[in-house]
C-alpha positions in Angstrom: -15.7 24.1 7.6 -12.6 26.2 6.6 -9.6 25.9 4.6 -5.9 26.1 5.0 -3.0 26.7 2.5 0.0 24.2 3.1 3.0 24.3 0.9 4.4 21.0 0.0 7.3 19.3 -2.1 7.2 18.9 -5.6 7.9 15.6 -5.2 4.9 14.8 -2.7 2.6 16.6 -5.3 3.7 14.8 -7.6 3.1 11.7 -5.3 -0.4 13.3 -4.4 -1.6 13.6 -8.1 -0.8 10.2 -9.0 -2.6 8.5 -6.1 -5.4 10.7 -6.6 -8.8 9.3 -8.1 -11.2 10.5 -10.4 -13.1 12.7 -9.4 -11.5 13.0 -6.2 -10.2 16.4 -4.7 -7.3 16.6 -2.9 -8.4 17.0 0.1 -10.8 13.9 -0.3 -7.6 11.9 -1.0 -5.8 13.3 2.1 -9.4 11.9 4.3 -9.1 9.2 2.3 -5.1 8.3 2.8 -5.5 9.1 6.5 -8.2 7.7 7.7 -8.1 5.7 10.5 -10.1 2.9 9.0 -9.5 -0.1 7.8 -8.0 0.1 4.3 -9.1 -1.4 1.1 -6.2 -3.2 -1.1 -7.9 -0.9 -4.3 -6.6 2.3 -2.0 -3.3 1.3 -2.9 -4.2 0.2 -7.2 -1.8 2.8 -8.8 0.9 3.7 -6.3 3.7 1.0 -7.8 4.7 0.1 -10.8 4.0 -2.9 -12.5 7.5 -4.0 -11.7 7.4 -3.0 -7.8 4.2 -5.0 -8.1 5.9 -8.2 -9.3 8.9 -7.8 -7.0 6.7 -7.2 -3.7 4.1 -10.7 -5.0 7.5 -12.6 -5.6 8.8 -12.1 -1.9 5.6 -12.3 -0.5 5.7 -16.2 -2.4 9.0 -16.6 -1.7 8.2 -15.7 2.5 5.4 -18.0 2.4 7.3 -20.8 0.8 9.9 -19.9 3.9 7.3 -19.8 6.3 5.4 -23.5 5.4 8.8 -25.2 4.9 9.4 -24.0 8.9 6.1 -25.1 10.1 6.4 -28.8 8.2 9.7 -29.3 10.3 8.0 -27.9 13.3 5.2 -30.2 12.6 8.1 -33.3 12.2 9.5 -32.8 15.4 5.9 -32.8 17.5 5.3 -35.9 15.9 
């Protein structure tokens, strides 16, 4: 298998480094990011910050609450 050179942002190898495992090479992280396959939730460990974390968990609860309260009153009006 070859190799190729690509020239990217700063800010995207920036972006790449960060997401990157241990022991992981770059180009194992692009296989990895890319891949077709189904993804794992610990691909993902590491790209937000604790705060983006909290704020994505409280809209997800806050949808969900949304999304039950919606399927009582559908529930209410079969009955």
């Amino acid at each position: 298998m070859g190799t190729k050179t690509i020239s990217i942002m700063d800010d995207a190898y920036e972006m790449l480094v960060k997401s990157k495992q241990e022991n992981e090479s770059f180009s194992d992280e692009v296989r990895r990011v890319l891949s077709p396959k189904k993804r794992s939730i610990r691909d993902f460990m590491g790209l937000l910050s604790e705060e983006e974390g909290d704020a994505i968990l409280r809209t997800m609860d806050e949808r969900k609450k949304v999304n039950l309260k919606a399927a009582k009153m559908r529930l209410e009006r079969l009955s």
